[in-house]
N, C-alpha and C positions, 0 to 999 in steps of 0.2 A: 632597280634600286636595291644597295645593299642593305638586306635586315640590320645587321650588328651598328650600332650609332659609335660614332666617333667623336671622343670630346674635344669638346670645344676651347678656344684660349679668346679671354679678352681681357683687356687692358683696360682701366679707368681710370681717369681722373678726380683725386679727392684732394682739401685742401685742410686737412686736419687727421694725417696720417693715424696720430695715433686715438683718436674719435671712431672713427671708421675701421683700425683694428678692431677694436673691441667690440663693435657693433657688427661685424661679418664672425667675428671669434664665440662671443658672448650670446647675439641674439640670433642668428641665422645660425648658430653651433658650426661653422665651418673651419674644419681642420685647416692651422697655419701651417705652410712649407716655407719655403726658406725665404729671406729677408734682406734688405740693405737699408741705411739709414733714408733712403730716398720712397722706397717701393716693400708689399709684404704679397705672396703669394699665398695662396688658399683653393682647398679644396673645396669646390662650390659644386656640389653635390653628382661628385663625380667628374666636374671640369677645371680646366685650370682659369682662374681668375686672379688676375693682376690688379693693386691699387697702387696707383703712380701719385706722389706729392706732386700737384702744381698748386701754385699761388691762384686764391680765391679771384675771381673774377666777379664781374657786374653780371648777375644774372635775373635781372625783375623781368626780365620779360622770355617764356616758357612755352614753348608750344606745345597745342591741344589736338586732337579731331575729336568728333563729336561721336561716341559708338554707346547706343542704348542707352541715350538721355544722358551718360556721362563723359567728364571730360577726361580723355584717356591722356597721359602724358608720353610726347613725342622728345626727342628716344628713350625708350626703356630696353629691358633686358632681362631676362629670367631661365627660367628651370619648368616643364611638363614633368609635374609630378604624378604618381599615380595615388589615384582616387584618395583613396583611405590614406596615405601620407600627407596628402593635399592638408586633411581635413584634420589632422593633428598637429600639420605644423601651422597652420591657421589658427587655432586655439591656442597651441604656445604663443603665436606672434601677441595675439589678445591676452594673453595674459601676463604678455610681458609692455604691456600698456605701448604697444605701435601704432602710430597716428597711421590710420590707412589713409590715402589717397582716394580707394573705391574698396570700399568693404567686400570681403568672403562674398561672391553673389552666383548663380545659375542662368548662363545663358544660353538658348536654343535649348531648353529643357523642353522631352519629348521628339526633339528633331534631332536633324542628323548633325554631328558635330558639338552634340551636349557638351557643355564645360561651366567646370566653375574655375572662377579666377579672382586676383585679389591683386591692389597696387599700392606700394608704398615707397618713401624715401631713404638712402643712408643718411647720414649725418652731412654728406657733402649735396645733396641736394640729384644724388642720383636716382632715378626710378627704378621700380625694380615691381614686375610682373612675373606671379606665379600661376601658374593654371593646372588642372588636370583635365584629362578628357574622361567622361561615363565610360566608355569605349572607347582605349587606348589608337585601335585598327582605325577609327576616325580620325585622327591628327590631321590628315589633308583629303578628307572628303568633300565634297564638291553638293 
């Protein structure tokens, strides 16, 4: 496996283009790159992330698994931050009043694969999980 990590590109779908600017701009502080009236590019902490306008759909109904008594939302997407960034952009998020989904919490604390992780929505109803590992070298420990 190659050590050096290669960023990643993904594309989303939001449906209040300029909502969701602001909120990847504003509260996630991600640097904008370049734009068209359709779509805005952003540095998502070191990846490239795309938000594509599509028209809002029906969405009441969301899919869940059940992991540690909560309900984790199926699909999400995110960033392994390290520890100590984990823990102050957690704090910023809270203090910038973010409905978490699953609050800052520690899972497998004392075992292998320690993490803490946190879930929350954009403005277009996208999820979005952050985690770090205790011990980065755990990321796919077994």
């Amino acid at each position: 496996m190659n050590n050096s990590i290669s960023p990643f590109h993904i594309a989303i779908p939001v449906y209040n283009l300029e909502e969701c600017r602001r909120f990847y701009r504003e509260i996630l502080n991600c640097e904008e790159g370049r734009s068209s009236a359709h779509w805005v590019d952003f540095n998502f902490f070191g990846h490239q992330l795309v938000i594509h306008y599509k028209a809002k759909e029906n969405t009441a109904h969301k899919a869940h698994n059940a992991v540690d008594g909560k309900q984790v939302p199926v699909p999400h997407y995110g960033v392994v931050l390290n520890w100590s960034v984990f823990m102050d952009f957690a704090e910023d998020l809270k203090a910038k009043n973010i409905d978490f989904i699953i609050e800052p919490y520690v899972r497998f604390e004392g075992l292998i694969g320690e993490q803490i992780t946190m879930f929350f929505e954009d403005p277009s109803g996208n999820a979005l999980e952050f985690k770090a590992f205790r011990d980065p070298k755990q990321l796919f420990a077994k």
